[in-house]
N, CA, C and O atoms as a MOPAC input file, in Angstrom:
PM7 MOZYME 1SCF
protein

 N      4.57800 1     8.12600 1   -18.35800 1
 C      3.48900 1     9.01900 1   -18.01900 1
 C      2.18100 1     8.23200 1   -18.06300 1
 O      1.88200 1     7.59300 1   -19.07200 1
 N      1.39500 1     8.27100 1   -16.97800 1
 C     -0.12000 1     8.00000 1   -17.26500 1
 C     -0.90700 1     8.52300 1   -18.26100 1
 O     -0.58400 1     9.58600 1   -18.79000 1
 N     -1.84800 1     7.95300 1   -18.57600 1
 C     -2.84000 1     7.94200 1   -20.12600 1
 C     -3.48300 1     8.69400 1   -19.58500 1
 O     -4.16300 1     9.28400 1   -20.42500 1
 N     -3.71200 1     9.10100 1   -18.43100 1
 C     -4.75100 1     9.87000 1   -17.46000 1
 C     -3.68700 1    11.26500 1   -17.44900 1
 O     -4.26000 1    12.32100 1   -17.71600 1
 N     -2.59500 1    11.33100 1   -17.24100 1
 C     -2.30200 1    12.53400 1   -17.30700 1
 C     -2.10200 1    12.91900 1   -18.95500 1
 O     -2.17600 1    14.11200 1   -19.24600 1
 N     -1.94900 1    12.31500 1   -19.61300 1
 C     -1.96200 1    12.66200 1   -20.89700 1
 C     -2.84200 1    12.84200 1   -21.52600 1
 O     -2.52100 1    13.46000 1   -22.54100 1
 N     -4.09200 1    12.57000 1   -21.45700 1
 C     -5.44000 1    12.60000 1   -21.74200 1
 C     -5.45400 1    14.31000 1   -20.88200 1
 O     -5.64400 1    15.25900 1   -21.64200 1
 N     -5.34400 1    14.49000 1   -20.04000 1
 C     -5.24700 1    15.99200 1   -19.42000 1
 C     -4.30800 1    17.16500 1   -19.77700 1
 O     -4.55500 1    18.37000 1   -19.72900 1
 N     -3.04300 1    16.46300 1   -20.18700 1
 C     -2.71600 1    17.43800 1   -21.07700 1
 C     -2.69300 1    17.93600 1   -22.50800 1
 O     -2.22700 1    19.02100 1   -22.85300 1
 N     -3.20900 1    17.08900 1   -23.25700 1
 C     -3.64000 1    17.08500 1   -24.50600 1
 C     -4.38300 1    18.57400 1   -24.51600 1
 O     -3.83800 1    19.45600 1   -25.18000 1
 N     -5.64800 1    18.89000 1   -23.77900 1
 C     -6.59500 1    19.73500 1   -24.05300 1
 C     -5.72100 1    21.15800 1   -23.19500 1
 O     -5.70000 1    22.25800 1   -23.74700 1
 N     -5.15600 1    20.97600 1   -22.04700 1
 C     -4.39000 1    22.36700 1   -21.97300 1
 C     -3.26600 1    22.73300 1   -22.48800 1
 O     -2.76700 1    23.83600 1   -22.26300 1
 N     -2.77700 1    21.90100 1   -23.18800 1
 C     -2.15800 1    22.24600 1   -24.45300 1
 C     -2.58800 1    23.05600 1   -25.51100 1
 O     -2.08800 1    24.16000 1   -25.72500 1
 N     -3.54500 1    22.54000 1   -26.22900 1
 C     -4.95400 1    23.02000 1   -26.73100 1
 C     -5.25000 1    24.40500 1   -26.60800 1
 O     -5.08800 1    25.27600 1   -27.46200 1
 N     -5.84000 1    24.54900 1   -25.09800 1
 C     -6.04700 1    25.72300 1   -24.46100 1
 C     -5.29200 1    27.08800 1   -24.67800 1
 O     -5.58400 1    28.18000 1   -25.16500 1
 N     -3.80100 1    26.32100 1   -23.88800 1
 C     -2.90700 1    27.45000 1   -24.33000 1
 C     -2.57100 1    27.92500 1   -25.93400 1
 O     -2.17500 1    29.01000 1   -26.36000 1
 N     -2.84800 1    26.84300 1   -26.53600 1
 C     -2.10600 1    27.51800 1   -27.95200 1
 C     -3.72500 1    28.45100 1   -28.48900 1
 O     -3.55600 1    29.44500 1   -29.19400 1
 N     -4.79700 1    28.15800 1   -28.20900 1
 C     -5.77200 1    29.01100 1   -28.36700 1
 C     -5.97400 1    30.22500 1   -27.74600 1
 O     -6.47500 1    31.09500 1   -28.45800 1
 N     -5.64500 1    30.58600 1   -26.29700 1
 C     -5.45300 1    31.32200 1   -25.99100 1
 C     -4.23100 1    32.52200 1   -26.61000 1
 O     -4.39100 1    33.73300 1   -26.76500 1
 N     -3.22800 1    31.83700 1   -26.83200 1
 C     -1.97900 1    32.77700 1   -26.90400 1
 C     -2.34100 1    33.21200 1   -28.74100 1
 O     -1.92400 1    34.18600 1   -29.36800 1
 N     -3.22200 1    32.11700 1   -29.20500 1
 C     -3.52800 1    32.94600 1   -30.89400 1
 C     -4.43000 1    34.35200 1   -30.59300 1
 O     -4.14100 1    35.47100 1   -31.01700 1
 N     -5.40000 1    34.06000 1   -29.89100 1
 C     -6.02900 1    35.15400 1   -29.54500 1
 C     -5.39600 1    36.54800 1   -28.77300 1
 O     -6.06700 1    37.46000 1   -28.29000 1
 N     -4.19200 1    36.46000 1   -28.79500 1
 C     -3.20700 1    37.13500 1   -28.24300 1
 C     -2.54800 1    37.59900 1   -26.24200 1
 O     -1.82600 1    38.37200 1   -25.61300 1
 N     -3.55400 1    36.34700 1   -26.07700 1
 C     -3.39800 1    36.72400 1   -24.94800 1
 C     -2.53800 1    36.44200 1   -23.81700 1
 O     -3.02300 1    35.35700 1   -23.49900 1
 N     -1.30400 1    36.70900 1   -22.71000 1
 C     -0.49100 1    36.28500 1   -22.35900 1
 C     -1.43500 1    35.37600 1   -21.19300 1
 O     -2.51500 1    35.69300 1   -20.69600 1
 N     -0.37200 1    33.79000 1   -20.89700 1
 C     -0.88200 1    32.58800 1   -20.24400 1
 C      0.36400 1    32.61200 1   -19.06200 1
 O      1.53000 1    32.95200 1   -19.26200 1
 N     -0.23500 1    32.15100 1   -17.78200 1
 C      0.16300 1    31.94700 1   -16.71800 1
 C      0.22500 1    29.97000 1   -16.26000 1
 O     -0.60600 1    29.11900 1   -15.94500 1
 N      1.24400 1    30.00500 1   -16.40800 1
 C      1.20600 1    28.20000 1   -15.93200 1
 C      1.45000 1    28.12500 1   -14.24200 1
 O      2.00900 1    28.91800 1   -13.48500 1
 N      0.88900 1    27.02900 1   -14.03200 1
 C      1.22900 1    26.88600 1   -12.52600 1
 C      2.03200 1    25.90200 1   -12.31600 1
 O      2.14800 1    25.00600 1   -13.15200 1
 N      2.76800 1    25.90800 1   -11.08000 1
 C      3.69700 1    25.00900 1   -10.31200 1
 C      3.05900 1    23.91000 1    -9.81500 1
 O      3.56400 1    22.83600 1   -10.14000 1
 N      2.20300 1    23.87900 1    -9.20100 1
 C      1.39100 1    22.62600 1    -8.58900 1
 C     -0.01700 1    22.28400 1    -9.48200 1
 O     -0.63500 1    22.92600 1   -10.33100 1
 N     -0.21200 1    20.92400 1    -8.84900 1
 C     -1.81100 1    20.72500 1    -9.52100 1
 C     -2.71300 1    20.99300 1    -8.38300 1
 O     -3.74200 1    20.33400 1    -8.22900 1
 N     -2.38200 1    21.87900 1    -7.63400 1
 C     -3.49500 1    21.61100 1    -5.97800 1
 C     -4.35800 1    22.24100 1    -6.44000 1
 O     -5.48800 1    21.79500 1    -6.24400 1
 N     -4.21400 1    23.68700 1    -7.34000 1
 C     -5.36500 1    24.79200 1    -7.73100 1
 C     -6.38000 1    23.99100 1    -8.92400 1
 O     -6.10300 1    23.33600 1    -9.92900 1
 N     -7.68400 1    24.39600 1    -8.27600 1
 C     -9.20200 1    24.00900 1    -8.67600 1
 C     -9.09800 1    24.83200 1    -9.96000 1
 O    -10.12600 1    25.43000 1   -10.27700 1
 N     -7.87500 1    24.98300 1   -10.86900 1
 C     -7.79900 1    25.56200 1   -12.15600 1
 C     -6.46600 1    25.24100 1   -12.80500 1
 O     -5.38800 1    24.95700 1   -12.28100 1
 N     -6.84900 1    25.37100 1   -14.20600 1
 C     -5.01500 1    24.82900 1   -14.56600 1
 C     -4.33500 1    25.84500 1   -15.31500 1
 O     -3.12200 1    25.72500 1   -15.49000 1
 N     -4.92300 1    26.77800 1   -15.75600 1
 C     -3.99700 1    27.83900 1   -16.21000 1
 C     -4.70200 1    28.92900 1   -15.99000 1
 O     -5.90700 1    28.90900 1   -15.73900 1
 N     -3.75900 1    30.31300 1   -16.09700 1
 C     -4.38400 1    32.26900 1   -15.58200 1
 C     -4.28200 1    32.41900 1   -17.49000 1
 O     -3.59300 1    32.01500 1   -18.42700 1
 N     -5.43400 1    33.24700 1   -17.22700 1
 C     -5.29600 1    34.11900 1   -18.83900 1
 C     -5.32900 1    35.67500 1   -18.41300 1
 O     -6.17000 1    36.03900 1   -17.59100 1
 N     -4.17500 1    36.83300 1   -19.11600 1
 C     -4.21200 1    37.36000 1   -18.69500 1
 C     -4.92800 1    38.36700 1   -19.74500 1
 O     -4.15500 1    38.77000 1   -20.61400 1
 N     -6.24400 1    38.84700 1   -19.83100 1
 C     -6.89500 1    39.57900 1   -21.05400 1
 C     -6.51100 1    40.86300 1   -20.56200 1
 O     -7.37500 1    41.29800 1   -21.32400 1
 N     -6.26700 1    41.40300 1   -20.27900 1
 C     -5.46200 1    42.90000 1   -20.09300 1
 C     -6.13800 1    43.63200 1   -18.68100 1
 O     -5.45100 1    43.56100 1   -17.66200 1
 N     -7.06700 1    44.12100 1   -18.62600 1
 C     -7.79700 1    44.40300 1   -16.94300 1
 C     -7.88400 1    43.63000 1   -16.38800 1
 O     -8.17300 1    43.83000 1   -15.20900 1
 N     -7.65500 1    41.94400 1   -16.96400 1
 C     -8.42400 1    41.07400 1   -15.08500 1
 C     -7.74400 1    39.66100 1   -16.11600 1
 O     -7.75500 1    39.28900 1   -17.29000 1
 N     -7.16600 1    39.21100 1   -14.71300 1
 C     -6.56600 1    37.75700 1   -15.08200 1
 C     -7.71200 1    36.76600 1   -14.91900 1
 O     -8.24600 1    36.77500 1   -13.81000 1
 N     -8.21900 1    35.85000 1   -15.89000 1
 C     -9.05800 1    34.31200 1   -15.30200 1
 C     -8.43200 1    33.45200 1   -15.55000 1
 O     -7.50500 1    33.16700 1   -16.30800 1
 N     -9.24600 1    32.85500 1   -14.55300 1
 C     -8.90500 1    31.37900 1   -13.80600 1
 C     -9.10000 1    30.31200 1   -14.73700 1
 O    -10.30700 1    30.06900 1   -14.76000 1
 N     -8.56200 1    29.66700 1   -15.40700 1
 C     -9.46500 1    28.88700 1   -16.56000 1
 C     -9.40600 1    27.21300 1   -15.91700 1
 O     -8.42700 1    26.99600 1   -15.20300 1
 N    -10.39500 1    26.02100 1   -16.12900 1
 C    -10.05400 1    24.92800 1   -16.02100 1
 C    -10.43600 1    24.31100 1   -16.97100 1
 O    -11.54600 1    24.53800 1   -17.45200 1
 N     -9.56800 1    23.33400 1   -17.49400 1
 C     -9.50100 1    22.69000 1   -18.97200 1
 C    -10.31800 1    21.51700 1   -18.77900 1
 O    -10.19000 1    21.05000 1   -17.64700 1
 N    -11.10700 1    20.90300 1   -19.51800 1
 C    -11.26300 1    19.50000 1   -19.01500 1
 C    -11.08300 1    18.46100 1   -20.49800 1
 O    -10.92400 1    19.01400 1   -21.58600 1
 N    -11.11200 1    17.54100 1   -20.43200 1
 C    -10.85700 1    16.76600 1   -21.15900 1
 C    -12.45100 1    16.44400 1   -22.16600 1
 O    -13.57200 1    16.31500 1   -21.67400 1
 N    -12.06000 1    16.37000 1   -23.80100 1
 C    -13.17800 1    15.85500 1   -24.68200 1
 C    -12.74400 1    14.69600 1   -26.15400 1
 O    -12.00400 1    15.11300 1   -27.04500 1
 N    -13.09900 1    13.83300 1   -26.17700 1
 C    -12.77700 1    13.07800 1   -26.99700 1
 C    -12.59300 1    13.91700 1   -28.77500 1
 O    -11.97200 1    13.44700 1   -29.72800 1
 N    -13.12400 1    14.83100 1   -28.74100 1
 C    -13.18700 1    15.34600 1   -30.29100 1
 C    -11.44700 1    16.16400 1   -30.22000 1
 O    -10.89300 1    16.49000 1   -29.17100 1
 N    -11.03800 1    16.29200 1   -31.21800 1
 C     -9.78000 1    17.11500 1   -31.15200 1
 C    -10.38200 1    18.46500 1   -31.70200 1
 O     -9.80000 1    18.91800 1   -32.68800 1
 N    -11.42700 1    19.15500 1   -31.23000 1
 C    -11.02100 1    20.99500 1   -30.75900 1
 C    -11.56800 1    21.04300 1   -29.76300 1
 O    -12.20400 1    20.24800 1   -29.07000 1
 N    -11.07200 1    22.81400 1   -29.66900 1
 C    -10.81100 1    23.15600 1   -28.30000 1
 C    -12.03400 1    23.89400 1   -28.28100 1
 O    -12.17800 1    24.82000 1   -29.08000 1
 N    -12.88800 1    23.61200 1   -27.50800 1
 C    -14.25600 1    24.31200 1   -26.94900 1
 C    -14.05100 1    25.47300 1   -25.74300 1
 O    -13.67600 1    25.06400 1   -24.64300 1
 N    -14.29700 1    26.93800 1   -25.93700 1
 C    -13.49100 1    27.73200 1   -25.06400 1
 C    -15.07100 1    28.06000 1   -24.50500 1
 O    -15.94600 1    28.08500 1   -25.37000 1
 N    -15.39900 1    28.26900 1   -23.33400 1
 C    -16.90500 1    28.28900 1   -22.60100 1
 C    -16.47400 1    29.08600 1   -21.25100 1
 O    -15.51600 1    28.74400 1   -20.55700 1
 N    -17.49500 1    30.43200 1   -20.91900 1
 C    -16.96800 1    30.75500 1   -19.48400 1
 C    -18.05200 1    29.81400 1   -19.23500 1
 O    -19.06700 1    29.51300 1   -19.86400 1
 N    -17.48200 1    29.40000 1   -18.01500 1
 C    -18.79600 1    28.82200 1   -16.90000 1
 C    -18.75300 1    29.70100 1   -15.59700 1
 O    -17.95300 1    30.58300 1   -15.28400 1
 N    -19.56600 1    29.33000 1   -15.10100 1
 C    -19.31200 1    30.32200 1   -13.82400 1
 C    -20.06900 1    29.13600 1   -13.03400 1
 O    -20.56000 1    28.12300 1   -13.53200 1
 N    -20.03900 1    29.53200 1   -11.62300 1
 C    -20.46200 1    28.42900 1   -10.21800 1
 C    -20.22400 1    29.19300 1    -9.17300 1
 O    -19.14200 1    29.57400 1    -8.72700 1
 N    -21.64900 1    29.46000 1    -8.68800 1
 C    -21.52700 1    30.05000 1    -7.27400 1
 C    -22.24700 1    28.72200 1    -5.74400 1
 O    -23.28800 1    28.16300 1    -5.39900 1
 N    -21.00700 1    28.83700 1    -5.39700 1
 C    -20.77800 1    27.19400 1    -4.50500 1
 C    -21.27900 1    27.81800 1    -3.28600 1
 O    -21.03500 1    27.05700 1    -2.35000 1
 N    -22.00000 1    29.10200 1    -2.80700 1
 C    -22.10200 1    29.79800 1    -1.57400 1
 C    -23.68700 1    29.63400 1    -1.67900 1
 O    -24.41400 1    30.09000 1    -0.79600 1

């Protein structure tokens, strides 16, 4: 495995186990094409989450938002 993909999965690893403490069910995907790497499903509305990589070991949970229009 690349250090580059492992360095990337380290933190959605992370992600998910933070998410699923907070009780919430996680959606993994099949491909890497989506501009996101995992669905959270908080009960009315699934988000899009994208993980990114940080040298500290915790998990920093942040909405961001970006309107690209």
């Amino acid at each position: 495995m690349r250090d580059t993909q492992r360095k990337g999965n380290i933190p959605v690893s992370q992600a998910i186990a933070s998410f699923t403490q907070m009780g919430y069910d996680i959606v993994l995907l099949l491909t890497e094409s989506a501009s996101y790497d995992l669905l959270v499903d908080i009960g009315l509305e699934i988000k899009r989450i994208q993980v990114r990589y940080c040298s500290s070991n915790s998990v920093d949970l942040r909405r961001v938002h970006s309107n690209s229009k």
